[in-house]
C-alpha positions as CSV (number, residue, x, y, z in Angstrom):
1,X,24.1,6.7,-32.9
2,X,24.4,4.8,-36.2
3,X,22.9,1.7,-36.8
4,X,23.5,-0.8,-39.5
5,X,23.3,-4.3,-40.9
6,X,26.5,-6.1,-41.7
7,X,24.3,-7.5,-44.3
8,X,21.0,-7.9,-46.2
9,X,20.1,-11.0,-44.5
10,X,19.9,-9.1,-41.0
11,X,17.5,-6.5,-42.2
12,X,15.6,-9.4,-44.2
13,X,15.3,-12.1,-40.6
14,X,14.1,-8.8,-38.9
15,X,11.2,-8.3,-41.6
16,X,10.3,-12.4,-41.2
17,X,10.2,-12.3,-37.2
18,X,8.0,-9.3,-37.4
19,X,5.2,-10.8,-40.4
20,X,5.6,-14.3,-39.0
21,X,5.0,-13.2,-34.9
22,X,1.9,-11.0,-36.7
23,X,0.5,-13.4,-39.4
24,X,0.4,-16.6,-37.6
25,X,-1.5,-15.4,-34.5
26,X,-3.9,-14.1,-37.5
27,X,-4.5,-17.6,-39.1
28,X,-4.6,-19.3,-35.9
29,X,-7.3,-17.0,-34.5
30,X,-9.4,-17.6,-37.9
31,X,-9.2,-21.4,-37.7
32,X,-9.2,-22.4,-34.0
33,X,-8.7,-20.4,-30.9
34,X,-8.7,-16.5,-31.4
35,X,-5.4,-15.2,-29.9
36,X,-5.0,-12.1,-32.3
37,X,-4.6,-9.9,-29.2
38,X,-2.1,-7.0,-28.1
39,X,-0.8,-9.2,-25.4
40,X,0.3,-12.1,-28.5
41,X,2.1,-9.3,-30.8
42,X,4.6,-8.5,-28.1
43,X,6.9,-10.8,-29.2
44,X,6.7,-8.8,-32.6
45,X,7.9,-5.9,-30.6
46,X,12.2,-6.1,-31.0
47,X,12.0,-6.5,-34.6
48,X,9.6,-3.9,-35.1
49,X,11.7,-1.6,-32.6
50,X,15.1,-2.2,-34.6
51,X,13.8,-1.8,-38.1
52,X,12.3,2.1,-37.0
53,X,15.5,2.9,-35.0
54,X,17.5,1.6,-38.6
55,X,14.7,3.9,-40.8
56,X,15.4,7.0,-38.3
57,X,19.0,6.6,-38.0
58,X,19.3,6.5,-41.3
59,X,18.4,10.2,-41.3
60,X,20.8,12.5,-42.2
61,X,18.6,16.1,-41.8
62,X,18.1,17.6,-38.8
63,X,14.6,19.3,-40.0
64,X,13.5,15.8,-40.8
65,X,14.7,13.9,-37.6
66,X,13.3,16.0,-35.2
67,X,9.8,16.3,-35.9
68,X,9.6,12.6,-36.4
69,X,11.5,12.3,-33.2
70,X,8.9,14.3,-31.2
71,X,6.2,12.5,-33.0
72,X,7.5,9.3,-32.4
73,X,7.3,10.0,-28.4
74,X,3.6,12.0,-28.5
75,X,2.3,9.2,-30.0
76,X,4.0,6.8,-27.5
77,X,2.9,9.1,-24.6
78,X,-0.6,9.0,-25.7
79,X,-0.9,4.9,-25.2
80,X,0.8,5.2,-21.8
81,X,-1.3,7.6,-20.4
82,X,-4.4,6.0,-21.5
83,X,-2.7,2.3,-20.2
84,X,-2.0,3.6,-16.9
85,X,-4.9,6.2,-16.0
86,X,-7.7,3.4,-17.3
87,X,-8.0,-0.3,-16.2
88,X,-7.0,-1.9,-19.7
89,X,-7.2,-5.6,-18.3
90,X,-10.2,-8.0,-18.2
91,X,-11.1,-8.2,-14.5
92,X,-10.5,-11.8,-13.5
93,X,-9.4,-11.5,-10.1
94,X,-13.1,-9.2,-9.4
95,X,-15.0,-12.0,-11.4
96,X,-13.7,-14.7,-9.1
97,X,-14.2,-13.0,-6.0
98,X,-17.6,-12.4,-6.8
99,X,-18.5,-15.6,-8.2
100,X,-16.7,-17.0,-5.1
101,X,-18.8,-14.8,-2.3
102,X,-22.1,-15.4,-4.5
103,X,-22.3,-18.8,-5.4
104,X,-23.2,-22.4,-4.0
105,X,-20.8,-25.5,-4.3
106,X,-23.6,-27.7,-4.0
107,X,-26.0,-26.3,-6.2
108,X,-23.8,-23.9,-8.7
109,X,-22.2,-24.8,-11.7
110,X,-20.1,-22.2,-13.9
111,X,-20.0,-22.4,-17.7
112,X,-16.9,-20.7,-19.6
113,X,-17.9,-19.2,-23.3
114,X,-15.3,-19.0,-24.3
115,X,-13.7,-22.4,-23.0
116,X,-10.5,-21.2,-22.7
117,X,-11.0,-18.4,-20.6
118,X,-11.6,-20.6,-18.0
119,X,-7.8,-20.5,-17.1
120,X,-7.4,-17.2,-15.8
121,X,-10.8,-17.2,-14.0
122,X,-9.3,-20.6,-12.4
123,X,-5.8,-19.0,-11.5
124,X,-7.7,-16.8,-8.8
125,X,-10.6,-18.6,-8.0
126,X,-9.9,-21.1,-4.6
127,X,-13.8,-22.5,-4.4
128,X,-15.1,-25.9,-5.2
129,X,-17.1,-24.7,-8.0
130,X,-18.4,-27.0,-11.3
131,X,-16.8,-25.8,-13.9
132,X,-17.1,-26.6,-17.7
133,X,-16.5,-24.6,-20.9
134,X,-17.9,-24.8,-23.9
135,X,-16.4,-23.1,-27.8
136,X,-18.2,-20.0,-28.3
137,X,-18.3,-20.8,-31.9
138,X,-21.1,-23.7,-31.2
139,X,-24.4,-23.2,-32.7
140,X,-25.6,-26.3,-33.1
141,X,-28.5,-26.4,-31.1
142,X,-28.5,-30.1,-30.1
143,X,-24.9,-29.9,-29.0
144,X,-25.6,-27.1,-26.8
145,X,-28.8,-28.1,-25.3
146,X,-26.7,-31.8,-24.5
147,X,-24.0,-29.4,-23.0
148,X,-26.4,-28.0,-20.3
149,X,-28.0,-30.9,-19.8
150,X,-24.3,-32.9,-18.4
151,X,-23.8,-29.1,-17.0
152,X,-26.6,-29.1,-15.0
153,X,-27.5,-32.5,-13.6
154,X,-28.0,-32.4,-10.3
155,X,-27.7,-28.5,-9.8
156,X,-30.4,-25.7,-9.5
157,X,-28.2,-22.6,-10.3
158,X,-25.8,-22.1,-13.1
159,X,-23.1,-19.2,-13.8
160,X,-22.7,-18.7,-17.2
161,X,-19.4,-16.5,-18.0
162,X,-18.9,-14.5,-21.0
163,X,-15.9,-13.2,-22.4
164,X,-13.5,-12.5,-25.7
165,X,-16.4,-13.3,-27.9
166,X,-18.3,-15.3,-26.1
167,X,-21.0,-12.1,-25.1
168,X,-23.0,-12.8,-28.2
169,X,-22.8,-16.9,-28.3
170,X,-25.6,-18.9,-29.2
171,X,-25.3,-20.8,-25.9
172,X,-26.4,-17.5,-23.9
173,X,-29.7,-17.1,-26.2
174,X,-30.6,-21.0,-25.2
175,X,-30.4,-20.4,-21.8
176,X,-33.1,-17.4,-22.3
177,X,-35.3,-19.8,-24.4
178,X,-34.9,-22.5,-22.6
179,X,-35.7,-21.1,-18.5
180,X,-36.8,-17.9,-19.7
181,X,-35.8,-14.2,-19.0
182,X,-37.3,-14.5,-15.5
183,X,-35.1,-17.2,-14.6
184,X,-32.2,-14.5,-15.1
185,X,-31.3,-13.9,-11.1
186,X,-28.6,-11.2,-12.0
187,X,-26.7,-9.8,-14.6
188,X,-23.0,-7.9,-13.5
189,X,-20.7,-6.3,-16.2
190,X,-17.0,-6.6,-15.6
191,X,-14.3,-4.9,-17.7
192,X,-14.3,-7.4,-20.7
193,X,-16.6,-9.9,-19.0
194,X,-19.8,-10.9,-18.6
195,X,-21.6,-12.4,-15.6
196,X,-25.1,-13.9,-15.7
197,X,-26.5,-16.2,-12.9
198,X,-29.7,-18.3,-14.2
199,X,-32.3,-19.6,-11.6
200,X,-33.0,-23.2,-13.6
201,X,-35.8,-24.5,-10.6
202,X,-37.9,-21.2,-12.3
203,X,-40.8,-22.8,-14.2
């Protein structure tokens, strides 16, 4: 099978689809919310598709083609088995059930760091759980500490719930100082998330 461009301009809007789906998820992620994942490149994926099955058709020897050929599905063979013998995906659905069992509506509050990450903790979660998020990027100390303080009125427990970045956030290291280490009730490691339940009555 043969394929070609009726012209120059086809191969050249295949080459902008496939920088601009790559480079804008880039400057976005360095200037507000970081989305420079796998799961944002997909739409990268035809262009970059056609423009390898143009380079390989374009082949004309057999000793050539073939090898890259082979290549081209060991190295596509080695990301499937690795996607489908290990769990890839950030475990959401676990991370709401547990939060779920564990926690009390009257008493908990859950913080998101990142913020956004919220949203797919909220699309399986069915409690009646506070819940706030805050930019993992904050490290201004007063802005965090009057965070809590709205976060925590009236509550003696708070989940805080760490995730695409948000593991080493300056909000996390407050906590600590602020209630100390003892304070920390329990500590539970998801796939790509981090769940940390603080005691805030401990003096």
């Amino acid at each position: 099978l043969k394929i070609g461009f009726e012209s120059i301009e086809e191969g050249l809007l295949l080459i902008i689809w496939l920088s601009f789906s790559i480079i804008i998820p880039f400057v976005e992620s360095k200037f507000m919310t970081p989305i420079y994942l796998t799961r944002y490149m997909i739409s990268a994926s035809p262009a970059f598709y056609l423009l390898v099955a143009k380079g390989i058709s374009n082949l004309t020897s057999k000793r050539v083609l073939y090898p890259i050929l082979v290549f081209v599905v060991l190295l596509s063979s080695f990301g499937l088995l690795h996607y489908y013998r290990n769990d890839v995906k950030s475990q959401w659905r676990e991370v709401a059930n547990f939060v779920e069992i564990n926690s009390k509506v009257d008493s908990d509050v859950a913080v998101f760091c990142a913020s956004y990450t919220q949203s797919p903790f909220d699309y399986y979660y069915r409690g009646e759980l506070k819940r706030l998020g805050i930019r993992e990027k904050v490290t201004d100390t007063r802005e965090i500490a009057a965070f809590v303080d709205d976060a925590v009125q009236g509550k003696d427990r708070l989940w805080l719930i760490l995730s695409h970045g948000g593991k080493e956030a300056p909000i996390r290291a407050y906590l600590v100082d602020r209630y100390g280490s003892e304070a920390i009730l329990l500590e539970e490691q998801f796939r790509g998330i981090l769940v940390i339940l603080f005691d805030l009555t401990v003096q």
